[in-house]
C-alpha positions in Angstrom: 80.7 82.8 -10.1 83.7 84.4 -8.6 84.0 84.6 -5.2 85.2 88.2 -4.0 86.8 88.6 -0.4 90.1 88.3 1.1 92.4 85.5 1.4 94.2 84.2 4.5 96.9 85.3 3.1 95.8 88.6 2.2 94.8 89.3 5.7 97.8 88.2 7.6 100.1 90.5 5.4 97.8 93.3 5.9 97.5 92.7 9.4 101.7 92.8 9.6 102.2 96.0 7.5 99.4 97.1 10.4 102.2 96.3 13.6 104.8 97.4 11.8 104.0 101.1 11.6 101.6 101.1 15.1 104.5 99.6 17.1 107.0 102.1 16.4 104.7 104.9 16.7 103.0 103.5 20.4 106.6 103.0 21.8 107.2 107.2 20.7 104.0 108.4 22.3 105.6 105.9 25.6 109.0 108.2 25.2 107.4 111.7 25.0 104.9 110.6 27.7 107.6 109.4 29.8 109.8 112.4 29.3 106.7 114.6 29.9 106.5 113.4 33.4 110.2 113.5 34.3 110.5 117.5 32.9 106.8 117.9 34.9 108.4 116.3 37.9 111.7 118.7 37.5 109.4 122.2 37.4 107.4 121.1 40.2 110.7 120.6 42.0 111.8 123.7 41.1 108.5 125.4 42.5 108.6 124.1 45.9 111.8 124.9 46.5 110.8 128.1 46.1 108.0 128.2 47.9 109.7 126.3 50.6 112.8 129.3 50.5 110.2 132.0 50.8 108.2 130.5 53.5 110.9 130.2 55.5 112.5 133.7 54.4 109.0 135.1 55.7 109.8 133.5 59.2 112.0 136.3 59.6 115.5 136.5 60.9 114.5 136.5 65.0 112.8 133.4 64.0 115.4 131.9 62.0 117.6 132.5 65.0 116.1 130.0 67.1 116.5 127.2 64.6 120.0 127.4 64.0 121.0 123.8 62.8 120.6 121.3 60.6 117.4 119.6 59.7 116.5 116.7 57.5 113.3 115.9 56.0 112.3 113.0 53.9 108.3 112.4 53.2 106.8 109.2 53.7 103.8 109.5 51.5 102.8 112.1 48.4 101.7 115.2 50.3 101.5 118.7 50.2 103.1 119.7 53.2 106.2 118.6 55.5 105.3 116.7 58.8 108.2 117.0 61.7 109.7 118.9 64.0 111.8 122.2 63.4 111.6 124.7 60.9 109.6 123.2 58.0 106.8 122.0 60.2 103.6 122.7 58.8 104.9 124.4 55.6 103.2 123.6 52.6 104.7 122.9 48.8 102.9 124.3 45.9 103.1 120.8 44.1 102.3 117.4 45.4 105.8 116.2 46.7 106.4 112.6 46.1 107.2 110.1 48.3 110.9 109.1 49.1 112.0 113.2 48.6 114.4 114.4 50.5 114.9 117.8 52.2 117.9 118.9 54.0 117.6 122.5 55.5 120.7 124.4 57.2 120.7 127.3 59.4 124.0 129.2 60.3 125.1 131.8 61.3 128.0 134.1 59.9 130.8 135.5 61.3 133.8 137.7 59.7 131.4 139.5 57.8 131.2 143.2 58.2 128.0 145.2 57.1 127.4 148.9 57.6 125.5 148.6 61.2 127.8 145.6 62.2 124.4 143.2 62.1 124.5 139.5 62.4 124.0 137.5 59.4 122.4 134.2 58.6 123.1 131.6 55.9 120.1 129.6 54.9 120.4 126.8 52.8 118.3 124.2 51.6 118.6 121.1 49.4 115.6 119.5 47.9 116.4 115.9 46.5 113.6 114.4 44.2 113.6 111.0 42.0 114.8 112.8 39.0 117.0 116.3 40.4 118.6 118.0 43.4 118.0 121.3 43.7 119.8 123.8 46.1 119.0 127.3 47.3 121.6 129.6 49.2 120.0 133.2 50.6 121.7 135.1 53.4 119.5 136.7 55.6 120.3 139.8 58.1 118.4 141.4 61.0 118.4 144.4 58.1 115.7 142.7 56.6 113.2 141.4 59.8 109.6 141.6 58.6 108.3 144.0 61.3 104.5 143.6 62.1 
């Protein structure tokens, strides 16, 4: 009688055809995972700096007057808000910052510029660093535009 089952042989080779096509395909799904996180981490970047722009806008020019300056931020731990002193104080991001981002916020204000009423004019500008992207916002803001309660 015949025995019928598989060799040593027979399972070793079928074991390596096995690796060679799961290996290639693991280390893809590692690539697109990886590069799903890094564009994830770029459009949450790109959301709280525009959240962080329009919370500040909201502030209002009278407001914005008082901080004139410069102001840097860098967050110790993942949050989702900015702890400090100045103009970002208790303003909150939309997504979970990460630790080690960087936030550099400047307020000036502009001369030689001539609008209809002769109004003073502030430059805002802020720079949001992140592991993978810097991203910079530029808005000038006049009394023209004071949020009146």
């Amino acid at each position: 009688m015949k025995k019928r089952g598989f060799t040593l042989l027979e399972v070793v080779i079928s074991i390596a055809i096995f690796l060679l096509t799961i290996i290639p395909a693991m280390e893809f799904n590692r690539k697109m995972l990886e590069t799903y996180r890094k564009y994830s981490a770029i459009e949450n970047g790109i959301k709280n700096i525009e959240i962080l722009e329009k919370q500040i806008r909201s502030k209002g020019y009278k407001k914005l007057n008082e901080y004139i300056g410069e102001y840097h931020y860098e967050l110790l731990e993942d949050s989702f808000s900015v702890e400090g002193s100045g103009i970002l104080n208790g303003l909150n991001f939309l997504f979970l910052g990460r630790k080690g981002d960087r936030i550099l916020v400047k307020i000036e204000r502009i001369k030689n510029i001539s609008t209809v009423e002769e109004k003073s004019v502030l430059s805002l500008k802020i720079e949001y660093r992140t592991k993978y992207k810097n991203f910079k916002v530029m808005r000038l803001i006049s009394e023209l535009e004071e949020y009146y309660e």
